[in-house]
C-alpha positions as CSV (number, residue, x, y, z in Angstrom):
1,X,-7.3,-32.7,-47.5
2,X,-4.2,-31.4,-46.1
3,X,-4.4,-28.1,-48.1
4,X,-8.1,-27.8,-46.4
5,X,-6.4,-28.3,-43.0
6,X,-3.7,-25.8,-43.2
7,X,-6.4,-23.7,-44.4
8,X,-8.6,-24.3,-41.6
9,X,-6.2,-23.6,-38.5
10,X,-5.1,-20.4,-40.7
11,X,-8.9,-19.0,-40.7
12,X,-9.0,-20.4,-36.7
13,X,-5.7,-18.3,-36.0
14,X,-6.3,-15.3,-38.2
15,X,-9.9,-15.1,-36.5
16,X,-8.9,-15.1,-33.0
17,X,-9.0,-12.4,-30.6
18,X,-6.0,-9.6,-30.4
19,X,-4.3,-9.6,-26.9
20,X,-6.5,-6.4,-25.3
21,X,-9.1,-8.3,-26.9
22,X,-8.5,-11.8,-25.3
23,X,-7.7,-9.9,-22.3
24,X,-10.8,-8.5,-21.9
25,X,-12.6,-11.9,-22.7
26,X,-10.9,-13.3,-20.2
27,X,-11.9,-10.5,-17.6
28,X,-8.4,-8.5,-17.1
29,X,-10.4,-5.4,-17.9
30,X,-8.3,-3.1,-15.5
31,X,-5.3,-4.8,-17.1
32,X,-6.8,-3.3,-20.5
33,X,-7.7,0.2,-19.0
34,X,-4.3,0.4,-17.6
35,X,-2.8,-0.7,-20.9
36,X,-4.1,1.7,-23.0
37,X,-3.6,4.7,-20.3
38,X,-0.3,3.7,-21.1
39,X,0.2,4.1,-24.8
40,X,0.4,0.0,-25.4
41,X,-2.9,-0.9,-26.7
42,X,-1.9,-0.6,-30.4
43,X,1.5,-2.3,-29.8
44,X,-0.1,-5.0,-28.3
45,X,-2.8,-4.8,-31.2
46,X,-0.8,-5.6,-33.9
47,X,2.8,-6.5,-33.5
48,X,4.1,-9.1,-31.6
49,X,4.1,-12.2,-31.2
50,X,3.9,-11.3,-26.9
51,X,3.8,-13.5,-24.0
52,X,1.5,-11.4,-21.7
53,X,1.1,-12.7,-17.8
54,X,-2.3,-10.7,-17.2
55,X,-2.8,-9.8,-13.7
56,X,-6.7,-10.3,-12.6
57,X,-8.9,-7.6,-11.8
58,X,-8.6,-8.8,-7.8
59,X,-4.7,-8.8,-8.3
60,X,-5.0,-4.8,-9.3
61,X,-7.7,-4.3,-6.5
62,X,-4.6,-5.5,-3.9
63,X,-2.3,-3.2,-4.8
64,X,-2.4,0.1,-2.7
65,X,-4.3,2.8,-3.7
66,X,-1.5,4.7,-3.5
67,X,0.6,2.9,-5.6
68,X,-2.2,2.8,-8.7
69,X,-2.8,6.6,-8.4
70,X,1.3,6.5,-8.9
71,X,0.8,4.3,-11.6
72,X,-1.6,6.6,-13.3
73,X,0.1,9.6,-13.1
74,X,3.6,8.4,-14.3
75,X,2.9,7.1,-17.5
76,X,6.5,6.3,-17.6
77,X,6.3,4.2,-14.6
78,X,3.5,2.5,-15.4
79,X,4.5,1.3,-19.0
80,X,7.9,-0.3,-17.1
81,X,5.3,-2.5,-15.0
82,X,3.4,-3.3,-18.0
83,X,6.0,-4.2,-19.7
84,X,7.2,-6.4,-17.0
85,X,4.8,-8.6,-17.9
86,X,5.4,-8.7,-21.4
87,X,7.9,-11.3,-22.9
88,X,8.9,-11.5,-26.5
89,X,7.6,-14.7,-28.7
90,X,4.8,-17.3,-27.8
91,X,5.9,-19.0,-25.0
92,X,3.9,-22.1,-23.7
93,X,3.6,-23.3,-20.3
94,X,4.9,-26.9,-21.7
95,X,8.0,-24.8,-22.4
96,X,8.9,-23.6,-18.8
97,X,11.1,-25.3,-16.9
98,X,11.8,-24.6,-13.0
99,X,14.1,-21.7,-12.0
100,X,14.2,-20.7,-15.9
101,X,14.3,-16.4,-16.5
102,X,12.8,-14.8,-19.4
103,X,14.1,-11.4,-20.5
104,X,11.0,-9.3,-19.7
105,X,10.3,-5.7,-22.1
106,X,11.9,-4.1,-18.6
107,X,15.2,-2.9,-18.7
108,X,17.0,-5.6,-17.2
109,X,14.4,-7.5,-15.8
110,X,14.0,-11.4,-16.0
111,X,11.1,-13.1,-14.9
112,X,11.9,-16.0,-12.9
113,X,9.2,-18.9,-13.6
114,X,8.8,-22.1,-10.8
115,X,7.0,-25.1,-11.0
116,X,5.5,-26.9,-8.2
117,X,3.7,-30.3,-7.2
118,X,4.6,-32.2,-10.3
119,X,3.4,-29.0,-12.7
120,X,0.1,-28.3,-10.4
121,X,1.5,-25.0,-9.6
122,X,3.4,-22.7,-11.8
123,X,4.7,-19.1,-10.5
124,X,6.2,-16.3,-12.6
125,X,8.0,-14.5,-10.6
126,X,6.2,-15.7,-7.5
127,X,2.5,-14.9,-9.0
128,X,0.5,-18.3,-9.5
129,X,-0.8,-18.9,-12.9
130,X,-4.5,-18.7,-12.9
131,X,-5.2,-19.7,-16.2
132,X,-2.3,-20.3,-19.1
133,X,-2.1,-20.9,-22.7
134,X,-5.0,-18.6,-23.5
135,X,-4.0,-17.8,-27.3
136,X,-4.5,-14.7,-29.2
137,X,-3.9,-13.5,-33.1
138,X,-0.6,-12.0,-32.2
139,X,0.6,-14.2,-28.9
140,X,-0.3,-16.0,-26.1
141,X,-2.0,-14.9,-22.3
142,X,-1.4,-16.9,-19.2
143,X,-3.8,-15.2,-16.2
144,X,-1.8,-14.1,-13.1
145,X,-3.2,-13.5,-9.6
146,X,-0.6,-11.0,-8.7
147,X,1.1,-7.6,-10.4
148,X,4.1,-8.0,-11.1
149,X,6.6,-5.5,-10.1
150,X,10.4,-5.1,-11.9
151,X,13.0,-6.2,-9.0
152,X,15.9,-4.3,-8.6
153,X,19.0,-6.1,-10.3
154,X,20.5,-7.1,-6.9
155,X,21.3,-10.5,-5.5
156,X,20.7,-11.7,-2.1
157,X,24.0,-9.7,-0.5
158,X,23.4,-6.8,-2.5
159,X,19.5,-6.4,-1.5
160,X,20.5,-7.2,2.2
161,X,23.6,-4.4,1.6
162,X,20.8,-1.6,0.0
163,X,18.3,-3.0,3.2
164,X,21.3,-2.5,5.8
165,X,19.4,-0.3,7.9
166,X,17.3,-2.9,9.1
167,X,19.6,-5.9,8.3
168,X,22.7,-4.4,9.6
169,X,23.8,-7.4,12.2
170,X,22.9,-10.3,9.6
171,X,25.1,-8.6,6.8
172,X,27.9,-8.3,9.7
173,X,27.4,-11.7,10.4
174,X,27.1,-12.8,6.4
175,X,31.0,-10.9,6.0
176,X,32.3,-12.5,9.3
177,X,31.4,-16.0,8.0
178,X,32.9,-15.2,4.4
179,X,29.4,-17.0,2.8
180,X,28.6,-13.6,0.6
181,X,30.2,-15.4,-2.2
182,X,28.1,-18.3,-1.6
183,X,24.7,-16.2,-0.9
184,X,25.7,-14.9,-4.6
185,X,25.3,-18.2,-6.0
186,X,22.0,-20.2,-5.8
187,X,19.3,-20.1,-6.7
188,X,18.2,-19.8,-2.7
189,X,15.6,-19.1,-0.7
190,X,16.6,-16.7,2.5
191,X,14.2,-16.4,5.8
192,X,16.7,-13.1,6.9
193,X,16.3,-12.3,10.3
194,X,15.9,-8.4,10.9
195,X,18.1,-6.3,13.2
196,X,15.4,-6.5,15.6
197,X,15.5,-10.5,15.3
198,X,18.8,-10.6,16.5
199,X,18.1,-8.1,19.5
200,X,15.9,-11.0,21.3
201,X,19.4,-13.0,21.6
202,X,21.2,-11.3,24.6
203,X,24.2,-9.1,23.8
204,X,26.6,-11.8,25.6
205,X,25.4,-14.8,23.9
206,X,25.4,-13.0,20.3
207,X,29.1,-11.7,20.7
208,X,29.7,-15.2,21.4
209,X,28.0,-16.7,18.8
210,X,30.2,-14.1,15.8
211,X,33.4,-15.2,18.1
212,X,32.5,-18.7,17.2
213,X,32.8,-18.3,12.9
214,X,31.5,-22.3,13.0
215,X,28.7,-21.9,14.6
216,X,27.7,-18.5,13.0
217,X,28.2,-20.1,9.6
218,X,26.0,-23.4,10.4
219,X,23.1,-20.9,12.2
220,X,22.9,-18.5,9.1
221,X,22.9,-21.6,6.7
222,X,20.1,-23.2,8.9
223,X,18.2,-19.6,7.4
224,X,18.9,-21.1,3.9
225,X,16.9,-23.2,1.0
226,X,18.5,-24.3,-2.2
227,X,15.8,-23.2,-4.7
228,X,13.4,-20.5,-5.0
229,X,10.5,-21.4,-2.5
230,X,7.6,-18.2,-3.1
231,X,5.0,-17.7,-0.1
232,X,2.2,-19.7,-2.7
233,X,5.0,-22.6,-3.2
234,X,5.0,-23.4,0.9
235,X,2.1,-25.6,2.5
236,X,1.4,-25.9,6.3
237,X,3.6,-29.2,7.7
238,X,6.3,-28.6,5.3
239,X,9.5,-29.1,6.2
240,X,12.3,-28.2,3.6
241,X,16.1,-29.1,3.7
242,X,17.8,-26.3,4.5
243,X,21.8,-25.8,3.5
244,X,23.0,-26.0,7.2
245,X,21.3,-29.7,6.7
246,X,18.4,-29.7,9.0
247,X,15.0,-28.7,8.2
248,X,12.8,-26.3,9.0
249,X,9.1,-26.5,9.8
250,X,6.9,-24.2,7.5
251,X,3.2,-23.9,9.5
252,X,-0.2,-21.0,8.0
253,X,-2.3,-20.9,10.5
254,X,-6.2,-20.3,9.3
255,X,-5.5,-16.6,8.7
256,X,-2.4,-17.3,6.6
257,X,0.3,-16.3,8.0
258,X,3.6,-17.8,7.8
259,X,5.8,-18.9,10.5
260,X,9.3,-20.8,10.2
261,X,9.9,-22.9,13.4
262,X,9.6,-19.8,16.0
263,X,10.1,-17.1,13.5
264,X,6.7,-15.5,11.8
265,X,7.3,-14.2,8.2
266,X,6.9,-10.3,8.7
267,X,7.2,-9.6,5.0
268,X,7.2,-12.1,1.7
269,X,8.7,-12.5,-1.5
270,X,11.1,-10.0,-1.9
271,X,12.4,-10.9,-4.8
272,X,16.2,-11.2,-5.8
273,X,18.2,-12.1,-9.1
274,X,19.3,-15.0,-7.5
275,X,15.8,-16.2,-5.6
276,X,13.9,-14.7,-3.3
277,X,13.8,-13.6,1.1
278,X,11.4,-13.5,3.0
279,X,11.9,-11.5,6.3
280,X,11.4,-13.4,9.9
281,X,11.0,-11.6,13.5
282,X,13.4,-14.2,15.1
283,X,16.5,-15.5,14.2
284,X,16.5,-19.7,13.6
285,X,18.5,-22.5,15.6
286,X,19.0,-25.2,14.2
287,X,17.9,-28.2,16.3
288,X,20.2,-28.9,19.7
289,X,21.7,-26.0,19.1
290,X,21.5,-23.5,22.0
291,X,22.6,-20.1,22.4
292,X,23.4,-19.8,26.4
């Protein structure tokens, strides 16, 4: 009985579909297309096992023209991205735990995985899971609703260093309060306020708050969450603990965009090493505190 068992789940497992295969089942056609422009297809045919996080043929349509008719003409590029989303082995959703990173088939690119609600949501590298555990002969698909895109290898400091030409005041204040080491730590969630953020607060009042290296210090904490909070992990009403102590209020209105306290979100998940920012027009007080 045992022997016919064994026999059985073989036959099952040696039947089932290849990964293009299963990813065209499971309607990740452009996935496939872009897969095989690439040169993958037969790798992903017949060795393995793979981990594949398939975007959706909506994910693809979201992407800029622009950046898919890049895509297409630099095969090189393109097989990078694809293989962003590639992990070696058969790994389950059971296995993932939150704030875990997976060595992708990029160079030096880790996929960071989250889990929300008690499991209800899982992200890798900020893109939902759709659909997971979908298994094929040679691995294992988990449908994504967003491409995924190799980050640079750059934590929060660094990326705000590389971005200084429109973060130059909040990376003067980050070196004035000595918290670069501590940004480098995490993981953390950063709303950074852009140069422009800082140029609502008069020139008086901001010379007085990088005089004062305690209040700087507890105003740029108040911009920080321990964890890695993605734009699809925050729900109108929340209110997260930030590391200055004090929360902050997260509200979507009914077109979806994102505002912190005062502050709208101008651009979302830009992801880091050590989490991920998302940029804010205005730059946050924590509660009582007034800048005169």
């Amino acid at each position: 009985m045992m022997r016919l068992l064994v026999l059985s789940a073989f036959l099952v497992f040696a039947s089932a579909a290849t990964i293009p295969e299963l990813a065209t089942q499971l309607g990740c056609t452009e996935l496939v297309k872009l897969v095989e422009h690439a040169g993958l297809a037969e790798v992903l045919s017949r060795e393995g096992p793979f981990t594949v996080f398939a975007p959706t043929n909506d994910a693809f349509a979201k992407l800029p023209k622009a950046v898919l008719e890049d895509l297409m003409r630099n095969r090189q590029l393109l097989s990078e991205v694809l293989k962003y989303h590639l992990v070696y082995g058969s790994l389950y959703s059971s296995e993932l735990t939150n704030e875990m990173t997976e060595a992708s088939l990029a160079p030096l690119a880790n996929i960071r995985f989250n889990i929300y609600n008690t499991g209800n949501l899982i992200t890798a590298e900020g893109s939902p899971v759709e659909k997971a555990n979908q298994n094929a002969s040679n691995g294992v698909i988990h449908v994504v609703n967003r491409v995924l895109f190799p980050i640079p290898f750059l934590d929060i400091p660094q990326l705000i260093v590389r971005e200084r030409a429109r973060f130059s005041i909040l990376l003067d204040a980050v070196v004035k309060a000595n918290i670069v080491a501590v940004l480098s730590g995490g993981p953390f969630t950063l709303f950074a306020p852009t140069n422009d953020a800082f140029a609502k607060i008069p020139a008086d009042a901001l010379k007085t708050l990088f005089d004062n290296i305690t209040a700087l210090t507890d105003v740029l904490n108040y911009h920080v969450i321990s964890g890695t909070f993605w734009s699809s992990s925050l729900s109108d009403g929340m209110t997260p603990k930030t590391v200055e102590g004090k929360t902050v209020k997260i509200t979507i209105n009914g077109g979806g965009k994102v505002s912190v306290n005062n502050a709208n979100v101008e651009e979302a998940d830009d992801a880091v090493t050590n989490g991920v920012i998302h940029v804010i027009d205005t730059v946050l007080l924590p509660p009582s505190f007034h800048i005169n």
